[in-house]
Structure formats: structure tokens, C-alpha cells
C-alpha atoms as an extended CHARMM CRD file, in Angstrom:
* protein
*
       131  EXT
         1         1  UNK       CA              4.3330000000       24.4840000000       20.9670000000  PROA      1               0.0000000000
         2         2  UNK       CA              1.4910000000       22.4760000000       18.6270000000  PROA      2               0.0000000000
         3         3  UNK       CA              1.4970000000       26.4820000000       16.7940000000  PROA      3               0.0000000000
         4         4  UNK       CA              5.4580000000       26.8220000000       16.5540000000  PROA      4               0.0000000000
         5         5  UNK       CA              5.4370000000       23.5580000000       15.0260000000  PROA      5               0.0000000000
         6         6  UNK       CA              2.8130000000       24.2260000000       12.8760000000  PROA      6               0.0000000000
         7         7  UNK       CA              4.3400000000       27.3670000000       11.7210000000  PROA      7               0.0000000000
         8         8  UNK       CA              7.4900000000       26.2660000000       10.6080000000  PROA      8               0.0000000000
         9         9  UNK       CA              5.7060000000       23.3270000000        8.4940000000  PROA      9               0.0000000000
        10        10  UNK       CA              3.8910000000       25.9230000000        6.5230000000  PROA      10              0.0000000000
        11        11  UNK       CA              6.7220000000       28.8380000000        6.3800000000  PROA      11              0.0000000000
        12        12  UNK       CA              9.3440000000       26.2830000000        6.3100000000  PROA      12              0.0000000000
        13        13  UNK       CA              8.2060000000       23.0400000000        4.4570000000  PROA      13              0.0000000000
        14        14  UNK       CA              9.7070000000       21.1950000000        7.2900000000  PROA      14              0.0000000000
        15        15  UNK       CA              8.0910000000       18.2000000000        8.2040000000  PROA      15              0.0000000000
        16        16  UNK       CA              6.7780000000       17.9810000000       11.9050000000  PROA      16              0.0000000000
        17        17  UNK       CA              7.4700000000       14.8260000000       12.6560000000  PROA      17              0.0000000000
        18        18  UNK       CA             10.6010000000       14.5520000000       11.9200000000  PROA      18              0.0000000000
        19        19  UNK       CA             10.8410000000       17.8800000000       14.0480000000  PROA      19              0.0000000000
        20        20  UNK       CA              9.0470000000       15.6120000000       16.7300000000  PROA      20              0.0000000000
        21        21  UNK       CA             11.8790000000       13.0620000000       16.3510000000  PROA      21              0.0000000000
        22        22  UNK       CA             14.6470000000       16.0500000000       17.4140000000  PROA      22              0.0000000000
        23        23  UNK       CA             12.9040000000       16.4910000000       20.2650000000  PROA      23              0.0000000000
        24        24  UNK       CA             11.9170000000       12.7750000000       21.5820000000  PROA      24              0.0000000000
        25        25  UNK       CA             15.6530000000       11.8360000000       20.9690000000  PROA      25              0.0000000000
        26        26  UNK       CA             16.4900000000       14.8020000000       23.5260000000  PROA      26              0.0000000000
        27        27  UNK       CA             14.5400000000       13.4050000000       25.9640000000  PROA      27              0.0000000000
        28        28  UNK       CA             16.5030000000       10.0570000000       25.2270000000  PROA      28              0.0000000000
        29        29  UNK       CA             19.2130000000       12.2640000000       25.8360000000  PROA      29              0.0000000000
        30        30  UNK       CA             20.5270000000       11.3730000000       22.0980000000  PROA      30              0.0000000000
        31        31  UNK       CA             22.1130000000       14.1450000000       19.9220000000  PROA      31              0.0000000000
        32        32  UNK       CA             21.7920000000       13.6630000000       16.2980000000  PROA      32              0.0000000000
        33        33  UNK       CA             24.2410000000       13.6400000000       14.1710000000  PROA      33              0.0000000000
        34        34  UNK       CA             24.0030000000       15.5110000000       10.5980000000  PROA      34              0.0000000000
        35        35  UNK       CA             24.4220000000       11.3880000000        9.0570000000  PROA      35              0.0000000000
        36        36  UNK       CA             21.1480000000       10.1790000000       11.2040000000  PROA      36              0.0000000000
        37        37  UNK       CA             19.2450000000       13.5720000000       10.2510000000  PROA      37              0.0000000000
        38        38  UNK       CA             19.9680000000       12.8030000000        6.8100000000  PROA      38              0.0000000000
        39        39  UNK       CA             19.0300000000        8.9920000000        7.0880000000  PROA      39              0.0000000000
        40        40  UNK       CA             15.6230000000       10.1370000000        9.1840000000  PROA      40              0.0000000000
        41        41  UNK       CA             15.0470000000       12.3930000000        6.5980000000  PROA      41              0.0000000000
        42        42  UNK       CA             15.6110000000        9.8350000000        3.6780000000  PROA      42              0.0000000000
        43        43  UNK       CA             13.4340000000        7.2730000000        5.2860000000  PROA      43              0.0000000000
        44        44  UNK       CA             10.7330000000        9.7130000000        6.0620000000  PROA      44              0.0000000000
        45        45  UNK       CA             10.6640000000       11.7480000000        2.9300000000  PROA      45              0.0000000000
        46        46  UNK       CA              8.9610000000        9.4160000000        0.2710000000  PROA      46              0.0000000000
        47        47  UNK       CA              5.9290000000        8.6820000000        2.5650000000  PROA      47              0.0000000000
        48        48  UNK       CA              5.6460000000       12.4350000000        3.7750000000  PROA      48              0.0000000000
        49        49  UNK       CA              5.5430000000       13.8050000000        0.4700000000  PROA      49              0.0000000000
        50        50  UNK       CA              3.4260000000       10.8480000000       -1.4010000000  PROA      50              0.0000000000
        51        51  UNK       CA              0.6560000000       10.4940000000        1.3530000000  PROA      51              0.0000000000
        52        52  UNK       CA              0.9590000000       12.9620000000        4.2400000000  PROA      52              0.0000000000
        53        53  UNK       CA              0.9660000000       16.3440000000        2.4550000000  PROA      53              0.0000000000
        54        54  UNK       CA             -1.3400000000       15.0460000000       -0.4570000000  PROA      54              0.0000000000
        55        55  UNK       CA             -3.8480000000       14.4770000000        2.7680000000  PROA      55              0.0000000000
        56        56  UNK       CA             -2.8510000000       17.6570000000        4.2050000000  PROA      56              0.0000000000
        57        57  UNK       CA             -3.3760000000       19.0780000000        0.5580000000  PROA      57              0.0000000000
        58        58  UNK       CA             -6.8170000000       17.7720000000        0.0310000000  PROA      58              0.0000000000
        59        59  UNK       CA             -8.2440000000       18.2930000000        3.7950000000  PROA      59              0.0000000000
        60        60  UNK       CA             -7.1620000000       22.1560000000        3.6260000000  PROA      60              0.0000000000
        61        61  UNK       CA             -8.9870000000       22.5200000000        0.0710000000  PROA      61              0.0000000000
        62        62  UNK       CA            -12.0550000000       21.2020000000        1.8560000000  PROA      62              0.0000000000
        63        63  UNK       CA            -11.9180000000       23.7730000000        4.7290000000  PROA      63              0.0000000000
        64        64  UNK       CA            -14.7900000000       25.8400000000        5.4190000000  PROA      64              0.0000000000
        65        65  UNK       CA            -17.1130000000       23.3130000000        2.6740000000  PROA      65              0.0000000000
        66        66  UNK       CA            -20.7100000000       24.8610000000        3.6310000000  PROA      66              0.0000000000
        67        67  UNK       CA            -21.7840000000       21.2060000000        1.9180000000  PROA      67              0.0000000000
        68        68  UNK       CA            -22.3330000000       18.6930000000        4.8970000000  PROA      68              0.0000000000
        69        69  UNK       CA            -20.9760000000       16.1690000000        2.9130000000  PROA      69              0.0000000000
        70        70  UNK       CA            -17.5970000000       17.3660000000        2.0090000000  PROA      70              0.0000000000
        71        71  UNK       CA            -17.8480000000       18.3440000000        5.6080000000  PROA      71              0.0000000000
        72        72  UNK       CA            -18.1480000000       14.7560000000        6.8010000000  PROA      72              0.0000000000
        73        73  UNK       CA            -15.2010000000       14.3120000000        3.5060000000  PROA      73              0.0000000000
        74        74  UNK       CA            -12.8720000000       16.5350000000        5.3600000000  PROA      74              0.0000000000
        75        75  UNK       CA            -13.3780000000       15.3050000000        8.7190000000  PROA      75              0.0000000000
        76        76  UNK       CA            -12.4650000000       11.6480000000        7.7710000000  PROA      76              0.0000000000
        77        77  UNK       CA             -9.5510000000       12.7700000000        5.9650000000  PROA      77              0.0000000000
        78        78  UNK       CA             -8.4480000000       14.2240000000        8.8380000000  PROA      78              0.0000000000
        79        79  UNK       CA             -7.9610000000       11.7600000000       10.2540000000  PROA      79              0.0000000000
        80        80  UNK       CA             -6.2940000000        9.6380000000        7.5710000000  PROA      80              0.0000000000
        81        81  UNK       CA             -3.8010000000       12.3380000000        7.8080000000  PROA      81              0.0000000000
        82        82  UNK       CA             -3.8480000000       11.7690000000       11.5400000000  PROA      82              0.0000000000
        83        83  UNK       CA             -2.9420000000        8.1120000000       11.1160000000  PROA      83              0.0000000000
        84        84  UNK       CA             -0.6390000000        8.6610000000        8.2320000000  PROA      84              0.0000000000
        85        85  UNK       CA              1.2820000000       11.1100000000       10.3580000000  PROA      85              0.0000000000
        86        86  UNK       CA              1.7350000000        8.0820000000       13.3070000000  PROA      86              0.0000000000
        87        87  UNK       CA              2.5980000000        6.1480000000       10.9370000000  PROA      87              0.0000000000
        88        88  UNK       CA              5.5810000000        7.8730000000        9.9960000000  PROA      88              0.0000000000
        89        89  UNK       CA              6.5920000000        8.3180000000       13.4900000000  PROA      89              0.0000000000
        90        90  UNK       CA              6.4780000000        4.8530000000       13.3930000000  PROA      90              0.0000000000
        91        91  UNK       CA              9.0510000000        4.3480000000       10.3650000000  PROA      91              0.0000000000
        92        92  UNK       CA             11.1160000000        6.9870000000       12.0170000000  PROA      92              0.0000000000
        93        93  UNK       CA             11.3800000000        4.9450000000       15.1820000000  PROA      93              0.0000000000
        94        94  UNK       CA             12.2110000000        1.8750000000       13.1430000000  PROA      94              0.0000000000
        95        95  UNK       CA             14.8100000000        3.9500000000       11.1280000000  PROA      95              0.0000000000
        96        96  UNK       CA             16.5110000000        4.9140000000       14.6660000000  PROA      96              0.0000000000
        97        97  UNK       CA             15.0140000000        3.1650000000       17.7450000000  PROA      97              0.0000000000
        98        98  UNK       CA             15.9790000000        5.0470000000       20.7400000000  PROA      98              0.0000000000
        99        99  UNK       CA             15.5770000000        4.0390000000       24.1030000000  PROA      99              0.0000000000
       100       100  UNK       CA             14.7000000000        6.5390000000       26.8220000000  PROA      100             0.0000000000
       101       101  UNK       CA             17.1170000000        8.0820000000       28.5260000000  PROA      101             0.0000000000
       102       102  UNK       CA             18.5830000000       10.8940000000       30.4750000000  PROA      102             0.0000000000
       103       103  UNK       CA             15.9210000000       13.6880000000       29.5110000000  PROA      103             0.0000000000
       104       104  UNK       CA             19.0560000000       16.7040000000       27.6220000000  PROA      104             0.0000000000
       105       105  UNK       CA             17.2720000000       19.5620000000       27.1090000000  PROA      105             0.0000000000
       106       106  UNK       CA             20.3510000000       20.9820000000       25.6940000000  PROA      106             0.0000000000
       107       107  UNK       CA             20.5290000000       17.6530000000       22.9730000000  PROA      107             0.0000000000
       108       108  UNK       CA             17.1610000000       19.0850000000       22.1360000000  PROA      108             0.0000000000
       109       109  UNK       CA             17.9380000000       22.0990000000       21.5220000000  PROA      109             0.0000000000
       110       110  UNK       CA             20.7000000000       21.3800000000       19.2780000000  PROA      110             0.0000000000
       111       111  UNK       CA             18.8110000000       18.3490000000       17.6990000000  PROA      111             0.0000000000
       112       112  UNK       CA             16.4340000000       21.1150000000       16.5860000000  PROA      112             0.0000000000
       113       113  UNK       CA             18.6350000000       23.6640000000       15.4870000000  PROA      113             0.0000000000
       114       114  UNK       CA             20.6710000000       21.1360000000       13.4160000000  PROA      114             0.0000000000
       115       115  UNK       CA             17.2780000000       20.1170000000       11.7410000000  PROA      115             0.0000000000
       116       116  UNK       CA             15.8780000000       23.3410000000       10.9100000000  PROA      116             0.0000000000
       117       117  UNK       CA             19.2770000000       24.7910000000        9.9150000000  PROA      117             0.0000000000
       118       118  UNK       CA             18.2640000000       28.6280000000       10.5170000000  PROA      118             0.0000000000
       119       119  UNK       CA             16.7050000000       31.0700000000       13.5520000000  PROA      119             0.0000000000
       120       120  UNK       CA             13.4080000000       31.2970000000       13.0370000000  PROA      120             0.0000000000
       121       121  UNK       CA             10.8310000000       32.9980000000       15.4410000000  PROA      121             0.0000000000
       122       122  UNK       CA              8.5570000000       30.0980000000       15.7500000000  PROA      122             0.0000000000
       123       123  UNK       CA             12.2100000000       27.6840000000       16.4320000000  PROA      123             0.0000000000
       124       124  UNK       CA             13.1850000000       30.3800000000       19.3640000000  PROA      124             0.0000000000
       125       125  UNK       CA              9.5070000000       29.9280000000       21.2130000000  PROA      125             0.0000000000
       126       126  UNK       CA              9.6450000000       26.0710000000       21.1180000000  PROA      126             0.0000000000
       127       127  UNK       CA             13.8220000000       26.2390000000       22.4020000000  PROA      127             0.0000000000
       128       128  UNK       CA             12.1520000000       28.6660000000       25.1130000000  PROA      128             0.0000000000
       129       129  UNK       CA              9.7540000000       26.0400000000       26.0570000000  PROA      129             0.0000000000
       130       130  UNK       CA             12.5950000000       23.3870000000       26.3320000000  PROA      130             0.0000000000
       131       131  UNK       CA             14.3550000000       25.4520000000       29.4470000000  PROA      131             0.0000000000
């Protein structure tokens, strides 16, 4: 699953926490609604786009650095990225706390399709994973 979701944030743009999100409120047994995708989305958006893929950015441009330094560079910003990611989770729990519930595959399913908006190979293998 870590590779579906990590295809669809680079072929997509969509941000995998927020794809996360579809699937924890499944297991609450919560199906979002387009409104609470949008609000998620709203609240997640400026700190996704002003710190996470900046991190993301910077980290990939430092990949394969034969210099042990940028190396050792890389590897901490990896994990500020890390940490900025659950951090976001964080603001996206505090933008719609859900309580655990009734595990619904099926209100994962459809909390994922509603996200991502369109079939996509790497969508079908994680809905496979969810039966």
C-alpha cells in the first residue's frame, strides 16, 4: 500500500495524508462527504504546500549526494518531513476528530474514490487491499 500511495502523490499531486484521512475515517466507519473533503483539504493545503513538499522538494534534490555531508543534510531532512507530515495528520484530526468506530471497508472505499476523483491503477491495488 506505502507504493500505491506513493504513486498517486507523484502521478497525481495528491497529498497522502489526506489520502490517509479517507481511509482512517473508514475504519471509524465515517463516510465523507464532498463539504468535509473540501474543509480537510482547505485546512491541510497551506501547510502541505508551504512546508511538506518544500521538504519533500529539497530531500529528493539531495538524493544520491556522494558528499557525506549533504548525506547527513538529507537524512535530517527526512525526517523534518517525517514530522511535518504527523503534524498535518494532526491538524487534520483537529479539523474532523473522529472517534473509532465500526471498521466500513466499503466507507473506505468510497472515502477514497471521492478524494481522488478518477480510476487510477495505483487507487484499484489499495481498494483491493481494503476487501
Amino acid at each position: 500500500m506505502a507504493e500505491a500511495c506513493l504513486a498517486l502523490q507523484d502521478r497525481l499531486g495528491l497529498d497522502v495524508n489526506l489520502l490517509l484521512f479517507c481511509l482512517w475515517a473508514g475504519r471509524c466507519g465515517h463516510r465523507l462527504s464532498a463539504t468535509e473533503l473540501a474543509a480537510l483539504a482547505t485546512a491541510a493545503g497551506p501547510w502541505q504546500q508551504g512546508v511538506v513538499v518544500p521538504l519533500r522538494g529539497v530531500r529528493r534534490r539531495l538524493k544520491g549526494a556522494a558528499d557525506p555531508a549533504q548525506e547527513a543534510l538529507r537524512q535530517r531532512i527526512k525526517r523534518d518531513e517525517l514530522e511535518a507530515e504527523r503534524l498535518e495528520q494532526e491538524l487534520l484530526h483537529r479539523a474532523l476528530p473522529l472517534a473509532p468506530g465500526v471498521d466500513d471497508p466499503a466507507a473506505a472505499r468510497a472515502n477514497l474514490l471521492a478524494f481522488v476523483g478518477e480510476e487510477a491503477p495505483e487507487l484499484e491495488a489499495m481498494l483491493n487491499a481494503l476487501d
